[in-house]
C-alpha positions as CSV (number, residue, x, y, z in Angstrom):
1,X,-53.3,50.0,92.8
2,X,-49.9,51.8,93.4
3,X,-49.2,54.4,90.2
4,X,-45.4,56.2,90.0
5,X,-44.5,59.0,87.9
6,X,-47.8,60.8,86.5
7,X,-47.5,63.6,84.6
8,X,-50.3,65.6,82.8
9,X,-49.8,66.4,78.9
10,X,-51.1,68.9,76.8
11,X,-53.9,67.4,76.3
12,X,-55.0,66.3,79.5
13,X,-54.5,62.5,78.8
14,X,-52.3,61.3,81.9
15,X,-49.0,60.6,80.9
16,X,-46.6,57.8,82.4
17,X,-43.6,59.6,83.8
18,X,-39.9,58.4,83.5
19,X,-40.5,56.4,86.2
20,X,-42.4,52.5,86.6
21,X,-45.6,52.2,86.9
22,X,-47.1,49.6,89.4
23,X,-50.2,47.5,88.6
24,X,-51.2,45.4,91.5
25,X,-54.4,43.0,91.1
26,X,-57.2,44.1,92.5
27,X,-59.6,41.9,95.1
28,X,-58.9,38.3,94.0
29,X,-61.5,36.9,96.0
30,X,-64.8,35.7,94.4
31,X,-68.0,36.8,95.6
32,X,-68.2,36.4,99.7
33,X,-70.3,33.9,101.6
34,X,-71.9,36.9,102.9
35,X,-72.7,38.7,99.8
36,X,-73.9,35.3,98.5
37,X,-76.1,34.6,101.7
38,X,-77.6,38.5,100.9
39,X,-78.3,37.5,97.4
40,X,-80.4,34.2,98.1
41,X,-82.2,35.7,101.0
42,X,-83.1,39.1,98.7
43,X,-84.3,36.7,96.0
44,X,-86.7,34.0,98.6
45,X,-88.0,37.7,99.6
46,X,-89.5,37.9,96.1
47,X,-91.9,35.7,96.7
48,X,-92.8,37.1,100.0
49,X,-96.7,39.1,100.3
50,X,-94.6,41.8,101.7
51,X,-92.5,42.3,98.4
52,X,-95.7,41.8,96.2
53,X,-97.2,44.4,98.6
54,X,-94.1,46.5,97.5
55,X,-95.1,46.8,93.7
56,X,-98.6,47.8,94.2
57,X,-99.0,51.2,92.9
58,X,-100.4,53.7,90.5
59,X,-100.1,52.2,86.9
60,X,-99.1,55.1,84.4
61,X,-101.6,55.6,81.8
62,X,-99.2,55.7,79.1
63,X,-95.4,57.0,78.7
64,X,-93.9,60.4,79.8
65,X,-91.9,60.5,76.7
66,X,-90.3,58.0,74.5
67,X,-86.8,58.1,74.0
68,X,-85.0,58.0,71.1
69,X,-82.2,54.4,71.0
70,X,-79.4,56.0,70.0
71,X,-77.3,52.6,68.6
72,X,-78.5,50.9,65.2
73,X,-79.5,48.0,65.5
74,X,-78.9,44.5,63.4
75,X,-80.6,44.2,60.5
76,X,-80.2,40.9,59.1
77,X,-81.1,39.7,62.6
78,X,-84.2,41.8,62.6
79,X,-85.1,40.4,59.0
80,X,-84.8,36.9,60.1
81,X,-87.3,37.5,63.2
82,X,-90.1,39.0,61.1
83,X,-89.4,36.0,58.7
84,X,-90.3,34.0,61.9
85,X,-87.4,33.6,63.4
86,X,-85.0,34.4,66.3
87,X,-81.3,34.3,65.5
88,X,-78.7,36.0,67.8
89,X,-75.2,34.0,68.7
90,X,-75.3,31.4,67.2
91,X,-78.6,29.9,68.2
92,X,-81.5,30.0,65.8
93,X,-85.3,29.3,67.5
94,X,-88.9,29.3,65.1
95,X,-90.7,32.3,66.8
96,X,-94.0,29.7,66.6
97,X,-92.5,27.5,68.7
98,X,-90.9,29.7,71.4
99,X,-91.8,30.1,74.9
100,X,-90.7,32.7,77.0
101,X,-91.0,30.4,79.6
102,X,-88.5,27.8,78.5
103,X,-85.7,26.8,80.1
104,X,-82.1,25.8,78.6
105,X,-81.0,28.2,76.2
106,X,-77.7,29.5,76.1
107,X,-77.3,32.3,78.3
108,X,-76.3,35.0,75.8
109,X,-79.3,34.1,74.1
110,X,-81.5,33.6,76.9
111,X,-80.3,37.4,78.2
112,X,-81.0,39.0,74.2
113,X,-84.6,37.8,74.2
114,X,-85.5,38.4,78.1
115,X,-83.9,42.1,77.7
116,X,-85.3,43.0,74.5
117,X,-83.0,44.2,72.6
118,X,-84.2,41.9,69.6
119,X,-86.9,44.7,69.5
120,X,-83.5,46.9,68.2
121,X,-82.7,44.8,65.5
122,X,-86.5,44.8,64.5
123,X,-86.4,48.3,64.2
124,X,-83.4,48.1,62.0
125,X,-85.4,46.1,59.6
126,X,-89.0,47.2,59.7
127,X,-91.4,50.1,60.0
128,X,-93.3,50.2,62.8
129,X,-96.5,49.2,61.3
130,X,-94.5,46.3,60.0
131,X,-92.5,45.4,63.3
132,X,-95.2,46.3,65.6
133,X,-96.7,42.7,64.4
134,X,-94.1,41.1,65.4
135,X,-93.3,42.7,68.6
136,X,-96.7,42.5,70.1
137,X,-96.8,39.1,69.7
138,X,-93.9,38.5,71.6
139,X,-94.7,40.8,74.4
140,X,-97.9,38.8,75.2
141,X,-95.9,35.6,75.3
142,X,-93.8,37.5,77.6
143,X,-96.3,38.5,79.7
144,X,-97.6,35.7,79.8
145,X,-94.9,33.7,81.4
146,X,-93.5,36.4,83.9
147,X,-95.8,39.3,84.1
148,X,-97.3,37.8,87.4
149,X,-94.8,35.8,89.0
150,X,-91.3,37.3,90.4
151,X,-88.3,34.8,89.0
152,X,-85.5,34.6,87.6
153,X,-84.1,35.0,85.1
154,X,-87.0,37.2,84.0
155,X,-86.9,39.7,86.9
156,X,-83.2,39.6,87.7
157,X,-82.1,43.4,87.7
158,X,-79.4,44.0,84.9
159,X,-82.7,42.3,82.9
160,X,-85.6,44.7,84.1
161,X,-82.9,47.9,83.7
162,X,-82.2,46.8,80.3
163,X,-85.6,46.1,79.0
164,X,-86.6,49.1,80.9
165,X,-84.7,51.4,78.3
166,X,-85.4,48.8,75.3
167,X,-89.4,49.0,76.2
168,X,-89.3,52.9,76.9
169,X,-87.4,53.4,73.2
170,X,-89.0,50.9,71.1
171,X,-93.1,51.7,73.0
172,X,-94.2,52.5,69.5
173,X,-93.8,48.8,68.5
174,X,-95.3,47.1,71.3
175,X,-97.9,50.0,72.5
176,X,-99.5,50.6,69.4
177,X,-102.3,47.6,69.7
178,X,-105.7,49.1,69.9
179,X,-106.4,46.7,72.8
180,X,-106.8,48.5,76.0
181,X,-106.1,45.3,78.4
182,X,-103.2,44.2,76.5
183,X,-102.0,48.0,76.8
184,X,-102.3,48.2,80.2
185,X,-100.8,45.1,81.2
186,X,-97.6,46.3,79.3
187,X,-97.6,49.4,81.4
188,X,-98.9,47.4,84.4
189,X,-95.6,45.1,84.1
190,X,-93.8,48.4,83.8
191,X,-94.4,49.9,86.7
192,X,-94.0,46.6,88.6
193,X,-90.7,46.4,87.3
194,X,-89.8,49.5,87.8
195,X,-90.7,49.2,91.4
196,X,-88.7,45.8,91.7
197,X,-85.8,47.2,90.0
198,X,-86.0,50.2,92.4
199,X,-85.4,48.1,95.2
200,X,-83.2,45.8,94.1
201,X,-80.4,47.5,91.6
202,X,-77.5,47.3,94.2
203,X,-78.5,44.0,94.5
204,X,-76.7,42.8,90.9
205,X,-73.4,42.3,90.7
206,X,-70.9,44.9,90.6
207,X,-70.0,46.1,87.2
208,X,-71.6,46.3,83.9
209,X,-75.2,44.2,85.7
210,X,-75.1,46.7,88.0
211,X,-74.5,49.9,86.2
212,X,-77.6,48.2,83.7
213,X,-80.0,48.2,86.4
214,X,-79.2,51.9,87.4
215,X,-79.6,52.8,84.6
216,X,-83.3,51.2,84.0
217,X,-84.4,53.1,87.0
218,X,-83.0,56.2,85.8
219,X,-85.1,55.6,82.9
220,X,-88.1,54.7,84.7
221,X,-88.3,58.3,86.8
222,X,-87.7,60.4,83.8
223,X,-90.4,58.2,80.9
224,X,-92.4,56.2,82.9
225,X,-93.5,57.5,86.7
226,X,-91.4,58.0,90.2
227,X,-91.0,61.3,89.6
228,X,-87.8,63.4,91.3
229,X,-87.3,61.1,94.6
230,X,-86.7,58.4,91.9
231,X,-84.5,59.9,89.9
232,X,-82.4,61.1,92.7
233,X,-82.4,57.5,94.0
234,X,-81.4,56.6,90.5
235,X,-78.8,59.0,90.2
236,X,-77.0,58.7,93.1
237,X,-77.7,54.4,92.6
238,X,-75.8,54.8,88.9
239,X,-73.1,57.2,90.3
240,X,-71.4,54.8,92.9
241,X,-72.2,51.7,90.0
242,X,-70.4,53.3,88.0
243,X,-67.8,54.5,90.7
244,X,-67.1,50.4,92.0
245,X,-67.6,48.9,87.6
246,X,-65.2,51.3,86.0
247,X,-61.7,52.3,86.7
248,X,-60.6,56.0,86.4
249,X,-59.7,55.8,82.9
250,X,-62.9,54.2,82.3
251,X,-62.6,50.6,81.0
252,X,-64.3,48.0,83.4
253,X,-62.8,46.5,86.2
254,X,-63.8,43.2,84.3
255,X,-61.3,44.1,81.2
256,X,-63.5,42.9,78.7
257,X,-63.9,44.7,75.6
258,X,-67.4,42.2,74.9
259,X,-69.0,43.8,78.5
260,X,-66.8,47.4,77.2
261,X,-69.3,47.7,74.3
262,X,-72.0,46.7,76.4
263,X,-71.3,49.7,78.8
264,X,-71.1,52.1,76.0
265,X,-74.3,51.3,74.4
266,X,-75.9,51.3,78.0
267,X,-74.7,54.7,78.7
268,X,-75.7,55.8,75.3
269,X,-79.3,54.9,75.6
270,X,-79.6,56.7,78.8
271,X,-78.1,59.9,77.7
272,X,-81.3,59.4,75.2
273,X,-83.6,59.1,77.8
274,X,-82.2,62.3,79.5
275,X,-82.6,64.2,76.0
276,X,-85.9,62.9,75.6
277,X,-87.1,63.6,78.8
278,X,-85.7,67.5,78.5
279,X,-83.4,67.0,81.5
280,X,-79.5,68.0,81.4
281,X,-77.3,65.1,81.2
282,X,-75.3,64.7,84.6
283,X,-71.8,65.9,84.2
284,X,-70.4,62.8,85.7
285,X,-72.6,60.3,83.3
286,X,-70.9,62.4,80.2
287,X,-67.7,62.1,81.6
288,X,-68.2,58.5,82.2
289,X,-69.1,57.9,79.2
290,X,-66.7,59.6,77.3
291,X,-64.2,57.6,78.9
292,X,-65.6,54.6,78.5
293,X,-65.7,55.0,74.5
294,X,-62.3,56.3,74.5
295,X,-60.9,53.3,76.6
296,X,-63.2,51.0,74.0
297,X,-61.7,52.6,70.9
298,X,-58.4,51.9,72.3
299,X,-59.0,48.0,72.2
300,X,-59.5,48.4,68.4
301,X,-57.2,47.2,65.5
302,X,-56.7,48.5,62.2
303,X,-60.0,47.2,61.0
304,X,-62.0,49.0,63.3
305,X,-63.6,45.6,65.3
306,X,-62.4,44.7,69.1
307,X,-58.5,43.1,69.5
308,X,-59.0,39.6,71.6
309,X,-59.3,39.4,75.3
310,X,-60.5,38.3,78.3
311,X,-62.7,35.2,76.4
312,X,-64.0,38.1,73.7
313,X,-63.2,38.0,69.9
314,X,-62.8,40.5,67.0
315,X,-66.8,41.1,67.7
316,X,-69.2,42.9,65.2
317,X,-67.4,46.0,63.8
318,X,-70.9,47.0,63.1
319,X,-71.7,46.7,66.4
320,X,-68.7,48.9,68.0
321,X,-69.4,51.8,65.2
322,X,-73.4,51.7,66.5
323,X,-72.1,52.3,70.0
324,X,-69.8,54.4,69.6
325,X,-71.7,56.6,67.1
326,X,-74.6,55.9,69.4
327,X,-72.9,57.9,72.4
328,X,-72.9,61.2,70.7
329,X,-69.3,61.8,72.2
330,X,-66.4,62.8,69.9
331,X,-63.1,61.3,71.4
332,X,-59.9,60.0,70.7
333,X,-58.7,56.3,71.9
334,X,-57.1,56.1,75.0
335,X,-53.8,55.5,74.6
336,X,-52.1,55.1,78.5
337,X,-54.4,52.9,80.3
338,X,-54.2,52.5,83.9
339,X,-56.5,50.2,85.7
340,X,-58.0,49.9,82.2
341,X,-54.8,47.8,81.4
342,X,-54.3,47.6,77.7
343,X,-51.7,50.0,75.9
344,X,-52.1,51.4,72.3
345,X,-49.4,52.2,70.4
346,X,-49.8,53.7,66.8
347,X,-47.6,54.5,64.0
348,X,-49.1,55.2,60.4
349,X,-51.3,52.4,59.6
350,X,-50.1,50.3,62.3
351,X,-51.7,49.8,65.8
352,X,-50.5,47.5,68.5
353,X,-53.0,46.7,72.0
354,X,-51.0,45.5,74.2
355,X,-51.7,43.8,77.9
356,X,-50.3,45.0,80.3
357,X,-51.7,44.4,83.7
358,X,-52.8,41.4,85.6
359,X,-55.8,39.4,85.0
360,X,-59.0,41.2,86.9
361,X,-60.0,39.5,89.6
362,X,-62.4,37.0,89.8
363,X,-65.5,38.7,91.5
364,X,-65.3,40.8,88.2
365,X,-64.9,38.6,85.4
366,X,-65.6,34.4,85.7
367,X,-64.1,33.2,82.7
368,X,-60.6,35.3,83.0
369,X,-57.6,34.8,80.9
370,X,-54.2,34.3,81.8
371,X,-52.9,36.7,78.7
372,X,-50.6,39.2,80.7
373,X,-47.6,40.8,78.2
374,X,-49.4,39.4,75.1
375,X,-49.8,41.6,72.1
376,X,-51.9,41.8,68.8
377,X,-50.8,43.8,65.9
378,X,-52.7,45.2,62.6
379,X,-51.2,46.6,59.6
380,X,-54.0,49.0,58.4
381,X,-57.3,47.3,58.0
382,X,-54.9,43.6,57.3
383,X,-54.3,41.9,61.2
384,X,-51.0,40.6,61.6
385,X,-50.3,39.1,64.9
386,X,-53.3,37.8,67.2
387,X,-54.6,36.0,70.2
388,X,-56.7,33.2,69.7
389,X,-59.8,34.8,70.8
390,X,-63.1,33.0,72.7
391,X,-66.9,32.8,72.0
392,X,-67.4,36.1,73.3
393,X,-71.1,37.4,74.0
394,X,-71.9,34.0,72.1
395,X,-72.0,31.7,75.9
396,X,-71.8,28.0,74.8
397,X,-71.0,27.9,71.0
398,X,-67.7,26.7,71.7
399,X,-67.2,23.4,73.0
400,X,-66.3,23.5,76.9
401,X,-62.4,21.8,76.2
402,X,-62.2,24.7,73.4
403,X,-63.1,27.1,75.6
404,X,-60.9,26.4,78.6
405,X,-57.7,26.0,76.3
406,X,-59.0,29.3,74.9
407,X,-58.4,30.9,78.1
408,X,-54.6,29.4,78.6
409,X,-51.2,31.7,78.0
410,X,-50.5,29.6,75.2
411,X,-53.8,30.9,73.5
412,X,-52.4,34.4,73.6
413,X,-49.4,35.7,71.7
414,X,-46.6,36.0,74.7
415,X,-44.0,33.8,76.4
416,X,-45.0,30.9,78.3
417,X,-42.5,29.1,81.0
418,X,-42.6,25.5,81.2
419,X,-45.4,24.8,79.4
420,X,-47.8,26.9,82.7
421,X,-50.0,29.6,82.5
422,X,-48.8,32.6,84.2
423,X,-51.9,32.6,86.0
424,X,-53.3,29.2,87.4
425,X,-56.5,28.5,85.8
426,X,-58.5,26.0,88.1
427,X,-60.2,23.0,86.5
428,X,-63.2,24.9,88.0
429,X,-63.0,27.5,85.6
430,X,-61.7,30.1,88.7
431,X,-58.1,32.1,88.6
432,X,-55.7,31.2,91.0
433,X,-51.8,32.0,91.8
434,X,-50.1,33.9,89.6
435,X,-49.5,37.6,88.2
436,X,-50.3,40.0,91.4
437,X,-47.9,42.6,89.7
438,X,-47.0,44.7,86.4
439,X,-44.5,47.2,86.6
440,X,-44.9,49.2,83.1
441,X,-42.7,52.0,81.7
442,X,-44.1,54.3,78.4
443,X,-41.8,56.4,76.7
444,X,-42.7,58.5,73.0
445,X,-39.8,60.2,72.6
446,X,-37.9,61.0,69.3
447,X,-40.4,59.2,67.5
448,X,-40.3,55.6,68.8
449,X,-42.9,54.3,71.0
450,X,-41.5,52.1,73.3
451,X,-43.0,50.1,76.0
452,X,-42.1,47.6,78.7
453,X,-43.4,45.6,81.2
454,X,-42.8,42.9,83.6
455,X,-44.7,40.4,85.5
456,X,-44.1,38.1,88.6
457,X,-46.1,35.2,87.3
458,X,-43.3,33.0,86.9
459,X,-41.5,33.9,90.1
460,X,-43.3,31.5,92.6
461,X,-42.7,28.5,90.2
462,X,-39.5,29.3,88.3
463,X,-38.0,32.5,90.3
464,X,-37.5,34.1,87.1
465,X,-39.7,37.6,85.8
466,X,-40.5,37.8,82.3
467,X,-40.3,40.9,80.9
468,X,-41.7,42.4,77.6
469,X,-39.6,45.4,75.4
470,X,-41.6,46.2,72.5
471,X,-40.2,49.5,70.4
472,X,-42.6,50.8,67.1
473,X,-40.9,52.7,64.8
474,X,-42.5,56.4,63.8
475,X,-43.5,55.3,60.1
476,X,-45.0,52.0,61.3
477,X,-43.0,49.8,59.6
478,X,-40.7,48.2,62.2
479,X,-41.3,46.7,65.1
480,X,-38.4,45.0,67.6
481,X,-38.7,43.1,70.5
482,X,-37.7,41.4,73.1
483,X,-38.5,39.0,75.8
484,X,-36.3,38.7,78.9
485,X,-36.7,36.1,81.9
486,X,-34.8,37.8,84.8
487,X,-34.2,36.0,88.4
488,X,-36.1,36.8,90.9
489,X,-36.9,35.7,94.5
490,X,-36.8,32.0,95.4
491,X,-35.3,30.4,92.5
492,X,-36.2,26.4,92.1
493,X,-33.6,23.4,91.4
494,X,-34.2,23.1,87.6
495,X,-31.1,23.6,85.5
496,X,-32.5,24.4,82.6
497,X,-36.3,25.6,81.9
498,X,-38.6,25.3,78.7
499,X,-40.0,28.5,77.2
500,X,-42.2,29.1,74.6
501,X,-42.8,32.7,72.8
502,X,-45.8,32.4,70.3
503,X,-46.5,34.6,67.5
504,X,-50.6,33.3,66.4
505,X,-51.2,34.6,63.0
506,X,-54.7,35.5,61.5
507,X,-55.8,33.5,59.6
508,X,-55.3,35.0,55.9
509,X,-51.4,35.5,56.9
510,X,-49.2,33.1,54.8
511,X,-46.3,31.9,56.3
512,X,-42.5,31.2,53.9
513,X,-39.9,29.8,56.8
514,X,-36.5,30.8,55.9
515,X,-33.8,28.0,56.1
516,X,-31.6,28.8,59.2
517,X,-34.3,28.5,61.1
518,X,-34.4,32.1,62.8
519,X,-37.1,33.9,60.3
520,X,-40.1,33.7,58.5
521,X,-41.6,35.7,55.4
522,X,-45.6,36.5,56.4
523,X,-48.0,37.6,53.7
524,X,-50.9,39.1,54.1
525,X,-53.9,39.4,52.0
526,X,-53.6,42.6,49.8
527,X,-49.6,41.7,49.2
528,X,-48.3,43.3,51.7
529,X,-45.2,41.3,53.4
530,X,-43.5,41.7,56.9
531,X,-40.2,39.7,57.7
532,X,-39.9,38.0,61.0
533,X,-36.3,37.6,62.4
534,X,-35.2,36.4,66.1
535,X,-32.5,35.3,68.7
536,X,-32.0,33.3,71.2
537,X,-34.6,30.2,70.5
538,X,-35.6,28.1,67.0
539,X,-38.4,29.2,65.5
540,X,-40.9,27.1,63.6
541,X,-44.3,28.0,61.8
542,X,-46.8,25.4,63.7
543,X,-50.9,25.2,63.8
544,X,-52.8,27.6,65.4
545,X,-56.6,28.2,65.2
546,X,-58.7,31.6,65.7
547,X,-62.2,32.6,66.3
548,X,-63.9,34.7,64.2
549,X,-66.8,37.8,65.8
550,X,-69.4,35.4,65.2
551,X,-67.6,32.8,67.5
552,X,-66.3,30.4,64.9
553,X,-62.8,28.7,64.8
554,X,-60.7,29.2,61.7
555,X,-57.4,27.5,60.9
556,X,-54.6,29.6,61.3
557,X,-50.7,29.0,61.9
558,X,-48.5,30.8,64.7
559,X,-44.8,31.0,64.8
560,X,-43.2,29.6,67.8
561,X,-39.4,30.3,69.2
562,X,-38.4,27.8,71.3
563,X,-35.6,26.8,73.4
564,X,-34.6,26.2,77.1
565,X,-33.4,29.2,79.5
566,X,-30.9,28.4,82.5
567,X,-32.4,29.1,86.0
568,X,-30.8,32.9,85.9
569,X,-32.9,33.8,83.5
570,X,-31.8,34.7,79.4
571,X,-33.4,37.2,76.3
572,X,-34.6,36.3,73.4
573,X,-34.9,39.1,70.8
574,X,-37.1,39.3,67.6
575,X,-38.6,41.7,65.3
576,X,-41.2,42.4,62.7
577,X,-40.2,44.2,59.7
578,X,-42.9,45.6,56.6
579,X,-40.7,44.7,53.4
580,X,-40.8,47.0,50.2
């Protein structure tokens, strides 16, 4: 990644000079035949004698310290599981009838019950004489199917580091049985896990698996045994995670606000498990994490929940206040994102995330979106303009066709060319040619924030750039803009070329077209009205849908200009004006 024109402000927060700034993607490749050889021969040596030799050891007699989980948990979920049953995504399983050892589930779900974090949401809802019930009964069913025998998913890394810090927090529910065999085989599995995880951390994939898996061996040298040699090995193991996961402004390489939120909460368990273990908290894990809340609050709207992107929806706002309270860090939302990618502008009441950088590569994220230059917009807690979202941390609740159309330019508010993506989006699900480049310019002067940014995702196909003006006024209450198709390179033999610019509404907007078919009257729930105007295309008010933070689709309507540009390229102008 190229970056022109940096400057410093008062603040520290790096500025974006007068100059462009130059996003390039980042490695497009997927994971290497190499690193996928490593992988298959590191897990056939799990079931080696020399690996079960390897987590022999001391078992601890009981915990160092427990640590205290910083992020509250949910509580209706934590009700429903002491009223027998499990409920997380979207998938609902009697706790009677489950078995750890079951294959099948969805993987959000199957990743919630083999971490532990249910044991959070139990302590949302219960005491621990209550919970503790509860909780024992599932860790012998756990134990039961994967205490002995190294497999996956049960012993994959990100898994053990996670339930690592969810065992170490929540020991009081799950250690409190007066049975001394079914207390040492928790500790027993402990250690053993720790001792796996120790050996194969770097192992996970790069980004927020890894930086879990660190993290649970961190955890395990300051609560459970290793000792210093541990938690150096730790330490320095997390470090370079986090140094490969998370660019510098601190979002993940992945871009996804669902994985964002993840990170956060990570990071705030551990700098628990630091407190509780009456060690200093590493410089560089405070400043990682700092940034990483301040690059997750700038992804939210008006309402305080996640804006849409990369597959994620509007998510739990409950959930991003936990984690963010949960960190114990006090910042403001990054506003100039670099590698991170999204820009925040703010005026008043209204916010505006807006993408501007390439899709991340594929090794980072499966499941990308081709949503460069799209925008979403919220008028205090009221959203305006959206994307269409995706199912989010909830893996299979959305049809596979739903899912995949999800992940199109057309799902996202921007322009599309000729009815493509401005990324290719495989029938296997993988990215492929598209945007490499965003040049992006950021200016705050005299009040307006104005931003703008380009891509070449068009140029191979069409040999024309689009490029993205958006201007918010100081009080909040206008917003212009404008798209421009510019030629570029190689240019092809079409005449004329189909564009689309979509506008997809939240569900509760209402939508009055006016009669010369340039503008539309949008009402939102609480009164308030904005006026649409534009140039350049027709606009018309056409079905949309969107998906809720519990992964749902809602009926919604976007508003669409249309029209047809000639091969060197036109503009097509609108804005978004907050009546009375």
């Amino acid at each position: 990644m190229s970056i022109l024109g940096r400057v410093e402000s008062e603040t520290g927060e790096e500025e974006i000079g007068a100059g462009k700034r130059l996003i390039r993607v980042g490695d497009d490749r997927g994971l290497s035949l190499f690193e996928r050889l490593s992988y298959r021969l590191h897990r056939f040596g799990w079931r080696t004698p020399l690996h079960a030799l390897r987590l022999r050891g001391k078992v601890p007699l009981k915990l160092i310290a427990v640590p205290k989980d910083p992020i509250a948990g949910d509580k209706a979920a934590g009700e429903a599981l002491l009223e027998g049953v499990i409920r997380h995504g979207g998938t609902e399983v009697p706790v009677p009838q489950f078995d750890f050892a079951t294959l099948g589930y969805a993987a959000d779900f199957s990743d919630y019950l083999q971490s532990f974090a249910w044991l959070r949401d139990l302590s949302a809802a219960a005491t621990r004489e209550r919970g503790a019930v509860r909780a024992e009964g599932l860790m012998r069913k756990w134990l039961a199917a994967h205490a002995d025998e190294v497999s996956e998913p049960a012993w994959r890394a990100d898994l053990w580091g996670r339930r690592i810090l969810f065992w170490t927090a929540y020991a009081p529910y799950i250690l409190s049985s007066a049975d001394p065999v079914y207390r040492s085989s928790v500790l027993y599995a402990l250690a053993r896990g720790a001792r796996h995880l120790e050996r194969g951390a770097d192992k996970a994939p790069p980004g927020l698996a890894r930086i879990a898996a660190w993290s649970g061996v961190i955890a395990a040298a300051l609560v459970v045994q290793g000792g210093p040699a541990r938690l150096r090995t730790g330490e320095v193991g997390l470090s370079r995670a986090l140094g490969v996961s998370l660019h510098d402004d601190g979002g993940l390489v992945s871009r996804s606000p669902a994985e964002q939120v993840s990170v956060v909460e990570i990071l705030g368990q551990l700098r628990g498990v630091y407190i509780a273990g009456r060690r200093d908290v590493p410089e560089w894990l405070t400043d990682a994490l700092s940034a990483g809340v301040a690059a997750l609050l700038s992804i939210t709207l008006g309402d305080e929940a996640l804006s849409s992107w990369q597959g994620g929806n509007m998510a739990s706002r409950r959930r991003v206040a936990a984690a963010i309270e949960g960190a114990g860090i006090a910042v403001r939302p990054l506003r100039q994102a670099r590698g991170w990618g999204y820009q925040r502008l703010q005026a008043k009441q209204s916010i505006l995330v807006f993408d501007a950088a390439p899709p991340p590569p594929p090794r980072s994220l499966s499941g990308a979106c081709a949503s460069t230059l799209a925008f979403e917009f919220s008028d205090g807690p009221a959203r305006l303009i959206v994307n269409c979202g995706g199912a989010g941390d909830a893996a299979g609740a959305l049809p596979a066709e739903l899912s995949f159309a999800l992940r199109t330019t057309a799902a996202h508010s921007t322009l599309t060319l000729g009815d493509r993506n401005s990324t290719a989006i495989h029938e296997d699900g993988s990215l492929g040619k598209g945007v490499a480049e965003v040049e992006l310019v950021r200016d705050e002067t005299a009040g307006v924030a104005r931003c703008e940014a380009s891509h070449d995702g068009y140029v191979r196909r069409y040999g024309l750039v689009h490029e993205r003006r958006l201007n918010l006024s100081s009080d909040g209450r206008l917003l212009n803009g404008e798209d421009r198709l510019i030629a570029a390179g190689r240019k092809r033999k079409q005449e004329t070329i189909a564009f689309a610019v979509r506008f997809h509404l939240a569900p509760a907007v209402e939508v009055t077209s006016t009669a010369d078919g340039q503008g539309a009257l949008l009402r939102l729930r609480g009164g308030a009205v904005w006026q649409f105007r534009c140039r350049g295309g027709q606009l018309a008010a056409e079905d949309s849908l969107w998906i809720d933070g519990e992964a749902r689709p809602h009926a919604s309507l976007q508003l669409v200009i249309t029209g047809e540009t000639p091969s060197d390229g036109m503009t097509i102008s609108w804005e978004l004006k907050r009546a009375g």
